[in-house]
N, C-alpha and C positions, 0 to 999 in steps of 0.2 A: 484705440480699438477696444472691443466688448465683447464679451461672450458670455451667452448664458449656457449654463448645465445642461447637458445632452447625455443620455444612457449609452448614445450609440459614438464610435471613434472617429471623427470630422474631424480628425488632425490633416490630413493630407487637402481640403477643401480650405481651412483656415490659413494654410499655407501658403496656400497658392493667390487667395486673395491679398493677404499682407505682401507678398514678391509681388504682383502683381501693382500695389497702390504705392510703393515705398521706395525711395533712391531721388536722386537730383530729376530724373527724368523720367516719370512714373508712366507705366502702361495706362493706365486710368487714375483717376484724381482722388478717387472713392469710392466704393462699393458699400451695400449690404443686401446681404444674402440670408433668408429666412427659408429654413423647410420646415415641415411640419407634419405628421403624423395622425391619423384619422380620430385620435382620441381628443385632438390638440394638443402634444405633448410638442416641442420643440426636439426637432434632429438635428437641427444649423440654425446657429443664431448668430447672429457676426461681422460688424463693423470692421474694417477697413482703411485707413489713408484718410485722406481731410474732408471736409465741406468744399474747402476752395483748393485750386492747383498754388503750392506754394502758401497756403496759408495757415495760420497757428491753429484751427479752430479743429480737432479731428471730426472725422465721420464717428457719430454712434448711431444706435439703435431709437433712437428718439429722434434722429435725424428725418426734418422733410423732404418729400422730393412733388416735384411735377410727374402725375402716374401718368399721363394722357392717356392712349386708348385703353388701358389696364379700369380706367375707367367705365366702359362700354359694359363689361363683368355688371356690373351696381346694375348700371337702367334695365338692363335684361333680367336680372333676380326681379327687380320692381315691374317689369313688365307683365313678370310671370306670374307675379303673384296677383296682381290684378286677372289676369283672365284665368286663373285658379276660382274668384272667385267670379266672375261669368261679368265684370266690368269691364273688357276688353277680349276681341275675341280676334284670334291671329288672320282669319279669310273672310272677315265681313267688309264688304267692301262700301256697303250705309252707312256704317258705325265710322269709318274711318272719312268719310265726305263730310259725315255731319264733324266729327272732331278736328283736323285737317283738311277743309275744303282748298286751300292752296293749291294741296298737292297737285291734285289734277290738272292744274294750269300752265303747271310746270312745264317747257318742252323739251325735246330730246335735241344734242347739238350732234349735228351730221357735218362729215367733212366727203366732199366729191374729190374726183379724180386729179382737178383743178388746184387742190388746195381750197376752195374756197369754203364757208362753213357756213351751215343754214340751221336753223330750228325748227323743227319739226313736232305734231303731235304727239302726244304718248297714241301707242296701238293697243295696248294693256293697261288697266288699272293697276295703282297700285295697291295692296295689301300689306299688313305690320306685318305676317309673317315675312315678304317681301325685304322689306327694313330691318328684321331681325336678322337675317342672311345676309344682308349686303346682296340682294338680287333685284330692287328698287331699279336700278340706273343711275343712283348718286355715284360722283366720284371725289376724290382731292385732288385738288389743285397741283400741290408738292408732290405728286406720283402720278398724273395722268397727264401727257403733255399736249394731247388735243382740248382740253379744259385750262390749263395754264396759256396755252397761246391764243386762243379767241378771247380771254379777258384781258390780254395786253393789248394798249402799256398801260392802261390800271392797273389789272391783275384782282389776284381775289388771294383773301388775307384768310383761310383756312383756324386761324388761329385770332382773329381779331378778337371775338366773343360779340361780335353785333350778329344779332338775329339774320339782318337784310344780307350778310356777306357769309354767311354760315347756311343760314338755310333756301334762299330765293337765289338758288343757282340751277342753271340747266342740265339734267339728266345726261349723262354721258354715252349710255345704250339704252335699248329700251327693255322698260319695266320684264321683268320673269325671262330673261334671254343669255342671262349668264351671270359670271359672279364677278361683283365690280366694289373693291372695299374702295368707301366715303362716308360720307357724314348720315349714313342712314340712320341712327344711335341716335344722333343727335335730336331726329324728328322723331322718334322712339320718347325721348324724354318730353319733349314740348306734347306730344300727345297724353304721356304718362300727367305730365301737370293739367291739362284740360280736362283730364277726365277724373280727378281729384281733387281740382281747383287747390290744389297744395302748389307751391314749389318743388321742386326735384330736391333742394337742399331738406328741405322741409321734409317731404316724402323720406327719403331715406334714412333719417334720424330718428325717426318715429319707428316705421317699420322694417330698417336693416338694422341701422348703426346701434340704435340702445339696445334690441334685444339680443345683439352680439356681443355687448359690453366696448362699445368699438368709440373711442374717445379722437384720434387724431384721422381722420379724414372729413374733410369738407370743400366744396365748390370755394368759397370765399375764406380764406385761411384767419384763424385769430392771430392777434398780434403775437403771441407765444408761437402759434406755430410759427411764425413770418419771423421769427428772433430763431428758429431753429430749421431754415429752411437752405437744402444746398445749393452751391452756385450751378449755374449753367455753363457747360461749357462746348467749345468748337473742335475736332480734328484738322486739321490743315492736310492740302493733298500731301505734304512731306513726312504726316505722322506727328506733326507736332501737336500738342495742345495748348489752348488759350482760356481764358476766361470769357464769358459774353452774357448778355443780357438771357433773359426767360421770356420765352416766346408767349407765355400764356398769361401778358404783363396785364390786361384789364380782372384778372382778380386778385391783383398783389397791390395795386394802385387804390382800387375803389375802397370807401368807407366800409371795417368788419361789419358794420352794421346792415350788410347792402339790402335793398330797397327788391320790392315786389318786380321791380323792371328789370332787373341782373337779369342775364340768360347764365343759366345751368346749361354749361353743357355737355349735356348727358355721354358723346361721343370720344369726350377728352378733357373734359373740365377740372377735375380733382386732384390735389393733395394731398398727402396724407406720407405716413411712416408704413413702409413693407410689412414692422412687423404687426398694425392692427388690420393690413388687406390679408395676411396671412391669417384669420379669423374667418375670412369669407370663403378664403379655400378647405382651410378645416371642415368647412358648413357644407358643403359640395362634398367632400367624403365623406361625411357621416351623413348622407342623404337626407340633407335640406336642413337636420337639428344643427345647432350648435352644441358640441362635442363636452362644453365648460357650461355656460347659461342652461342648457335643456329646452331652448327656444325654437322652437319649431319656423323655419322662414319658409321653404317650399314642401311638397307633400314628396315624397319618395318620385310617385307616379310623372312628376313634375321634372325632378332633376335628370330620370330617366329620359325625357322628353326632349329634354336642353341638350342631353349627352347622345343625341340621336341624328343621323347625318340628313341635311334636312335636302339636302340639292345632292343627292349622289349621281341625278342628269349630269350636273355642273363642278366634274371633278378638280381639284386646285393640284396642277402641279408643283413640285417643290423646285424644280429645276428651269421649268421657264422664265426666260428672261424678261423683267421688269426695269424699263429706264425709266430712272427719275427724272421728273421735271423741276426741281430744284435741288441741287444736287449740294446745298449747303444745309438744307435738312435731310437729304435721304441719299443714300447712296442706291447703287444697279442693282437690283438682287437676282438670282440667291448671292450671299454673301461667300458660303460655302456649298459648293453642290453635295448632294447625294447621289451615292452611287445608284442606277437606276434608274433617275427620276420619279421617284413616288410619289402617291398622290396623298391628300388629305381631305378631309372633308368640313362641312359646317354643320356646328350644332346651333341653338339660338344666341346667340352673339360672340360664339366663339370656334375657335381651330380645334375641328377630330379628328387625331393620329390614324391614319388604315393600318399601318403598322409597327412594330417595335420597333423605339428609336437604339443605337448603340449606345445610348448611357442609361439605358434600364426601362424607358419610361412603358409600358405596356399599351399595347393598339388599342384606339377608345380613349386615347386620354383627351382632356381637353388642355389648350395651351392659346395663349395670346400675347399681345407688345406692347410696347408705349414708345412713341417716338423718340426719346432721349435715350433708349439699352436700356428699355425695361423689360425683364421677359419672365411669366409666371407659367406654372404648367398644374395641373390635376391628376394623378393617376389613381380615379378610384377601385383599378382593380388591385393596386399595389399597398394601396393607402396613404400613398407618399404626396405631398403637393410644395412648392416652392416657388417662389417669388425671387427676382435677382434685380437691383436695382443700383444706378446711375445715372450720371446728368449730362448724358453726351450727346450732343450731334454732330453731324448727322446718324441719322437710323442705320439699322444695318454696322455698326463699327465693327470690324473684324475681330481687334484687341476683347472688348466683351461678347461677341459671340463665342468668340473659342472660350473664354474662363466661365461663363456661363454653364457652356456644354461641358467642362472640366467638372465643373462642382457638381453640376447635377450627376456626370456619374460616380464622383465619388459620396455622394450620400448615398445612391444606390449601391453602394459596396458596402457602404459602411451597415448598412442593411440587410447584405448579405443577401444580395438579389444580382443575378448576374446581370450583366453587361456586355456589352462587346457585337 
């Protein structure tokens, strides 16, 4: 385990993570936990338990993980910053036929009374602002079960990294009708590359990652990172854990050197270490600068924009129930209900709080996942942002959502910001 120096007292967070990762039969395999402060000053810094369940290698801070949708954050800064400068523009619906003419071909998959399932046109165009909300019609596979059962007994591999099984899938409702999380991101990136004839890896290294100072994140990992990257692992219905393969095996496989035909994918594609995405969140509270470089990535007016509810038609409850359709990557959710049922809303590619969560976070924040128990949040009216990461599936794990929810509100104590 590791830690670095922190002004504020994270004994009670360090705690709970080390109990948490440690004994013959650990709650989680490994954790690290980074918060961060709007100057970019470190609050929580803090390794954990192993790489592997049972194995000699411990978790540090240099440790790799699979972010998947924590990924989504990136193409939407890149998106933004593109129609900042008038190269993309979120409701043109020309600009997007000529970049993405696909899209439109796309149909919507309808299920009658019968069970039986038909295709149907779109009645809406779609829009990138559309795609930026998850309001398109895309869905996944692994969570929507009228999309998982009209593509069996093939099925569709949400996670393959081929273009044709990633993006040439049919719309699950139709376009501007409601709010339906999938691979929208995804065609967020592919568009981000056609209209900069860059790659997405390329894009982002240029204009996020070097002027953040940001060294360990990348679509196609180097062999250092791939020499420091964690294992995957399973929950069993009985709670047990295992070891198993990484679901996002065509960038761990292919040559570092990969080739102009990779797909980026913008909606779940990257690696990297918590503590250089914790850079990203810094940049979001100090509205758009990087708090360390002095690198301007969005204009204030910008991040205002992102942190703005863009579908308050299309409220997301916290408490309705969601079954999965594969239930060895994602489990029912909510995992834990709220008293209430509150609601939340969307910003441009991510979750706005309506109101104060009970571990401090303030209404307005932004917050998002990664399918393995990744979960990072923003509060720029507090200043506080944190990232919590691990390599588990399925999604939804009970064991890290509670110690998540643990540590975020004991940094918010240690802060001296109430809770409760």
């Amino acid at each position: 385990m590791s830690v670095e120096q922190s002004t504020r007292d994270v004994r009670a967070a360090i705690t709970r993570m080390n109990e948490a990762t440690s004994g013959p039969n650990p709650k989680l395999p490994g954790v690290v936990s980074i918060a961060v402060a709007r100057d970019g000053s470190p609050i929580l810094s803090h390794a954990s338990g192993d790489m592997k369940l049972g194995g000699e290698s411990p978790m540090t801070l240099d440790s790799v993980f699979w972010i998947a949708s924590c990924t989504k954050l990136l193409t939407g800064i890149a998106c933004m910053q593109l129609v900042e400068q008038g190269k993309l523009a979120l409701d043109d619906t020309a600009e997007l036929d000529h970049l993405a003419p696909e899209l439109k071909e796309l149909k919507v998959l309808t299920r009658d009374s019968s069970g039986s399932y038909t295709l149907v046109p779109q009645e809406r165009q779609i829009t990138l602002r559309m795609l930026m909300t998850h309001t398109s019609g895309f869905g996944y596979a692994f969570d929507d079960v009228k999309l998982c059962d009209w593509a069996r007994p093939t099925g569709i591999d949400d996670f393959s990294g081929r273009r044709e099984d990633v993006l040439l899938r049919p719309l699950v409702i139709q376009p501007g009708t409601g709010f339906q999380y999938g691979v929208s991101i995804d065609w967020v990136g592919v568009i981000i590359e056609r209209a900069t004839k860059m790659t997405l890896q390329e894009y982002f290294q240029k204009f996020i990652f070097a002027p953040l100072d940001i060294k360990d994140l990348a679509f196609s990992p180097t062999r250092d990172m791939k020499q420091r990257l964690a294992y995957m692992h399973q929950r069993a219905a009985d709670g047990s854990l295992s070891v198993t393969d990484h679901l996002l095996r065509h960038a761990l496989v292919e040559p570092v050197y990969a080739t102009n035909e990779s797909f980026c994918m913008g909606g779940c594609g990257c690696f990297g270490t918590p503590r250089e995405y914790s850079k990203i969140l810094a940049m979001l509270l100090n509205n758009g600068t990087c708090p360390k470089t002095k690198a301007q990535i969005l204009k204030l007016e910008t991040i205002q924009q992102m942190f703005t509810d863009q579908i308050p038609q299309y409220p997301i409850y916290h408490n309705d129930y969601c079954q999965s359709a594969k239930p060895t990557l994602a489990n029912n959710c909510p995992i834990i209900p709220k008293p209430g049922n509150p609601t939340d809303g969307w910003g441009l590619t991510f979750m706005l709080s309506h109101e104060r969560s009970e571990t401090g976070r303030a209404a307005g924040s932004a917050s998002w996942e990664g399918l393995a128990n990744l979960y990072w949040s923003a509060d720029r009216v507090n200043g506080i942002a944190m990232i919590f990461a691990t390599q588990v599936l399925p999604y939804g794990d009970l064991e890290a959502v509670r110690l998540f929810q643990a540590i975020e509100k004991d940094v918010y104590e240690s802060c001296s910001l109430r809770t409760g």
